[in-house]
C-alpha positions as CSV (number, residue, x, y, z in Angstrom):
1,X,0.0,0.0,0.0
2,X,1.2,3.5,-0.8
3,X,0.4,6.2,1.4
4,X,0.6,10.1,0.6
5,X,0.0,13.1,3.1
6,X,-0.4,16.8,2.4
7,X,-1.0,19.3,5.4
8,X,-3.1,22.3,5.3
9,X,-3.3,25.3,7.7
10,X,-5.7,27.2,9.0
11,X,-6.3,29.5,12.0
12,X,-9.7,29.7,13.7
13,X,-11.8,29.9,16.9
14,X,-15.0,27.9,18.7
15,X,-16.7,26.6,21.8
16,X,-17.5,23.8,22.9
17,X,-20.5,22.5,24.8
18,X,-22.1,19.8,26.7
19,X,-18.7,20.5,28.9
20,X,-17.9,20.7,32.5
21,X,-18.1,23.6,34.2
22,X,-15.1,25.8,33.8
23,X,-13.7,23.3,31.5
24,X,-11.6,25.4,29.6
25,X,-12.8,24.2,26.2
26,X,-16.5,25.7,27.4
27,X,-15.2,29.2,26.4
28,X,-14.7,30.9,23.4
29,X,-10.9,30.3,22.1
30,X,-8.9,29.8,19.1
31,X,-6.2,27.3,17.4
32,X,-3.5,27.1,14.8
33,X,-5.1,24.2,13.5
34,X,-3.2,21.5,10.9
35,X,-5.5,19.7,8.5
36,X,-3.6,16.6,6.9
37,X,-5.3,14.5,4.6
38,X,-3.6,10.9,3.6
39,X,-4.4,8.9,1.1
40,X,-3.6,5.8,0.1
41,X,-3.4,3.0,-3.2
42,X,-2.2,-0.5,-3.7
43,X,-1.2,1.1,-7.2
44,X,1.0,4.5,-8.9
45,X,-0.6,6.0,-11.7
46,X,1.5,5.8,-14.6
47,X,3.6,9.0,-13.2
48,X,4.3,6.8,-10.2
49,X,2.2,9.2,-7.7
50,X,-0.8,7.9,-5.5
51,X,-2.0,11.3,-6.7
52,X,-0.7,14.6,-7.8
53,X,-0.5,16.6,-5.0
54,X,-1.7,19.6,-7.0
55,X,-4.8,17.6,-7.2
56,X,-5.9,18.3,-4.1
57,X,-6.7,21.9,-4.9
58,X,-10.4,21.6,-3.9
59,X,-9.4,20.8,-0.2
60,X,-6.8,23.7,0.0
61,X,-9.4,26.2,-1.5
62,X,-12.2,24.5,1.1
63,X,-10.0,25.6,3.9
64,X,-8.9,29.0,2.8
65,X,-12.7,30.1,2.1
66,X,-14.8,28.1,4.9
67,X,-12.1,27.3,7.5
68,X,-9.7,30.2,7.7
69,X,-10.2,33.0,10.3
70,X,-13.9,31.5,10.7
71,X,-15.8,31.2,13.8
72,X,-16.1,27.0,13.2
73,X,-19.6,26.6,15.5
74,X,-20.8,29.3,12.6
75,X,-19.4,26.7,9.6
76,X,-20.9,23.6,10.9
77,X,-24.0,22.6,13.0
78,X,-22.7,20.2,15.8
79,X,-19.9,20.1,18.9
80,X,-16.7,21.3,17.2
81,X,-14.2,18.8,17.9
82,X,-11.5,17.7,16.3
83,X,-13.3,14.3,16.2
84,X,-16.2,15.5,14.8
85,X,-14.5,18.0,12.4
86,X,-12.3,14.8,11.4
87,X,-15.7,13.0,10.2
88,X,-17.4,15.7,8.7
89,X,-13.9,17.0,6.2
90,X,-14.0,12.9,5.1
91,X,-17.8,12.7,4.2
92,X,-17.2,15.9,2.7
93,X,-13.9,15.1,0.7
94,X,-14.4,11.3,0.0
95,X,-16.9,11.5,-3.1
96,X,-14.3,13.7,-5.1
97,X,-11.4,12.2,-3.9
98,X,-11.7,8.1,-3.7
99,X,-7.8,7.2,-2.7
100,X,-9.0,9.4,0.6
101,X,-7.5,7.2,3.9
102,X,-8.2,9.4,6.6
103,X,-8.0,12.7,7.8
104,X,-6.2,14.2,10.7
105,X,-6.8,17.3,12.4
106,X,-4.2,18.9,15.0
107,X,-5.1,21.8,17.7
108,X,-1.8,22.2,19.1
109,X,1.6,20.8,18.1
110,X,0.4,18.0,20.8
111,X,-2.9,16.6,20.0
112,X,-4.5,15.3,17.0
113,X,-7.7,13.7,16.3
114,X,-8.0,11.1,13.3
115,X,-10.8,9.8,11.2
116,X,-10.5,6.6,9.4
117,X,-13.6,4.3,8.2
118,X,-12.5,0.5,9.0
């Protein structure tokens, strides 16, 4: 299997809910986030590339135009985690882009969430 990865960057803010009191998560903050999207093939296209890199134009403009500098709770109608951003960016992305594997979505240079169907 061949496995490819490009990361995309965006910077935006949310709240989450359903929390703890004074969980600090509850209030209104903001991340550096890193979108990386792998994919993967058991075969190279006659160039010898999973897929062209540039092909993933779609998903860069996606995240310039909807995700950056964007108050997320306004971009999408459930709990804004990482998880549940994860999910929603494959649904999203899958159709157009077949060889998708999973979809990764860092908050800080120490967490990341993943999604990645069985």
């Amino acid at each position: 299997m061949y496995t490819i990865a490009k990361e995309f960057h965006f910077s935006a803010s949310h709240q989450l809910f359903d929390l703890p009191e004074g969980h600090q998560c509850a209030r209104l903050h903001g991340h550096n986030y890193v979108l990386t999207v792998v994919l993967a093939d058991d075969t190279l296209n006659e160039v010898g590339f999973v897929r062209d890199y540039g092909d993933l134009k779609d998903i860069k403009h996606y995240v310039d135009t909807v995700l950056d500098h964007r108050h997320l709770n306004n971009v999408f109608d459930f709990n804004t985690t990482a998880e549940n951003m994860c999910k929603e960016l494959y649904d999203k992305f899958k159709s157009t882009y077949t060889q998708l594997k999973a979809i990764q979505l860092s908050e800080t240079p120490k967490t990341t969430a993943e999604y990645k169907p069985d």
